[in-house]
N, C-alpha and C positions, 0 to 999 in steps of 0.2 A: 504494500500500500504506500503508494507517495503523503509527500508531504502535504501538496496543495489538497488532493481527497481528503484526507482526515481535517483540516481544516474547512474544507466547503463542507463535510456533514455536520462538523461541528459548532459551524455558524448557521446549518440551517435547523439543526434540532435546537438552537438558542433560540431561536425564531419564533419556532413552534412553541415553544416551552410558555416564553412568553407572551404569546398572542393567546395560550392556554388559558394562562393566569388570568391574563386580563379579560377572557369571557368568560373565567370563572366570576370573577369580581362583579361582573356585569347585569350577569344571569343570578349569582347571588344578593346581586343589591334591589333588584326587582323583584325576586320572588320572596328572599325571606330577610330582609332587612341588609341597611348597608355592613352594620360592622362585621354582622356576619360573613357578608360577602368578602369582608375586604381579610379577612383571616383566613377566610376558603381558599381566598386567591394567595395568599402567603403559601399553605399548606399545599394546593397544587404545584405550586412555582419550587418550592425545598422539594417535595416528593418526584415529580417528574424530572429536576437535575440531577439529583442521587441515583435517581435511578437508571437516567440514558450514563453519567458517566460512572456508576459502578458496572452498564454493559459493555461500555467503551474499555474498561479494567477487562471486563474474562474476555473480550474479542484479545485485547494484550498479551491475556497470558498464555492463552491458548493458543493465538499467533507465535508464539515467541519459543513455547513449547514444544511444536510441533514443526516448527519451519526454520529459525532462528538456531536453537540448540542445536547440535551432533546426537543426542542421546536424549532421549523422550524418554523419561520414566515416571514413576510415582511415586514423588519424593513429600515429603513433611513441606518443603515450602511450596509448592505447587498445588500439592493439596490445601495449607492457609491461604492462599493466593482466591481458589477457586471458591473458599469459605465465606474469603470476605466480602466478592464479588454478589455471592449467593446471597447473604445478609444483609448486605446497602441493596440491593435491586426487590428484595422482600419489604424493607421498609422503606423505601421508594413505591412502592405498591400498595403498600399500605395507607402513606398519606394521600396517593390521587383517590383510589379509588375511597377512602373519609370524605374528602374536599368534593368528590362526584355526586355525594349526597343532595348539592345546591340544584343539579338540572333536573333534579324528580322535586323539588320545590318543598324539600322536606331542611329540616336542619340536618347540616355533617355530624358524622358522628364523632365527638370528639374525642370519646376514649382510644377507640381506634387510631386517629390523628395523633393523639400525644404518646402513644404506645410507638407510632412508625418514628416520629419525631425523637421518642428519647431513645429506640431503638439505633435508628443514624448515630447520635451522640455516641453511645456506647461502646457500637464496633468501629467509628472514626476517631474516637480519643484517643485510643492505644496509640496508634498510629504517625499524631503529630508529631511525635521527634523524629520517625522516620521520614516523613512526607509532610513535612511545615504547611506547603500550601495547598495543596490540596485537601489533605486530611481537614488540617485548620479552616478551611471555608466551608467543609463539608460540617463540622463541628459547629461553626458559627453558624450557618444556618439553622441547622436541627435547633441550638439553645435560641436563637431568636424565636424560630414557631413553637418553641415548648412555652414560651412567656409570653407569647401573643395569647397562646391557647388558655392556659392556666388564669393569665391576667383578665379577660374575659368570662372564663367561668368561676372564679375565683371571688373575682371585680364585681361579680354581681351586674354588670353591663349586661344592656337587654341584647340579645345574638338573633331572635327572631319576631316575628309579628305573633306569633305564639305568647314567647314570654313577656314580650310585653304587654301583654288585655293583661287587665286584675283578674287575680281570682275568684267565684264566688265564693258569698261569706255562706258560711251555713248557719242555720237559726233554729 
């Protein structure tokens, strides 16, 4: 694979990513309130980049594996390699499809969301002294959406047109 391919998918899955978000934001800000929407659109934008570049990792290693090396085996690093690939693109997966909650007009679900969110965190922390920027953006993201999400349901901030009607009183 050349240089300039890996750079054209890479500028145009940025593209997508964030033309994502921002019809999540869109669609979340009509159907079930703004701030919800604008957290939806955080949680798709962190879940759908963890996840094309933790794909972007096992096309790496398995490229690298199988073409790159003299000797293709199944080693302990090959194997954490394909681990950790498997576990950023699961909670990559996790937060689109939480944040997907807005196009059926329902709220995200956000346990799920904070689960993919502090999931990222988890298996990108180890990581930052090996791979600073990488790891570290992938970090920094998850702990932003983990405190967008938390500070919202936490915050007691209204997330849908749901929570916000009062409730009846009973008598």
């Amino acid at each position: 694979m050349t240089d300039e391919f890996q750079l054209a998918v890479g500028r145009t899955a940025l593209v997508l990513i964030v033309v994502g978000s921002l019809a999540v934001i869109v669609v979340g800000a009509r159907r079930v309130g703004v701030a919800t929407g604008i957290v939806a659109g955080l949680t798709w934008f962190v879940g759908s980049a963890c996840a094309f570049l933790a794909s972007a990792h096992l096309v790496g290693v398995i490229w690298t594996a199988a073409y790159v090396n003299t000797y293709f085996g199944w080693t302990f690093r090959f194997a954490s390699l394909l681990l950790v690939g498997f576990w950023l693109i699961l909670a990559g997966v996790l937060c689109v499809v939480a944040a997907s909650e807005v196009f059926r007009g329902r709220s995200p679900d956000w346990r799920r969301a904070a689960s993919g969110a502090l999931l990222l965190a988890l298996v990108a922390g180890p990581l930052v002294p090996v791979q600073p920027e990488l790891a570290g953006g992938v970090v920094t993201l998850a702990v932003t959406d983990l405190v967008a999400i938390t500070g919202f349901r936490v915050g007691g901030w209204a997330l849908s047109r749901r929570e916000r009607k009062p409730a009846p009183i009973d008598t």
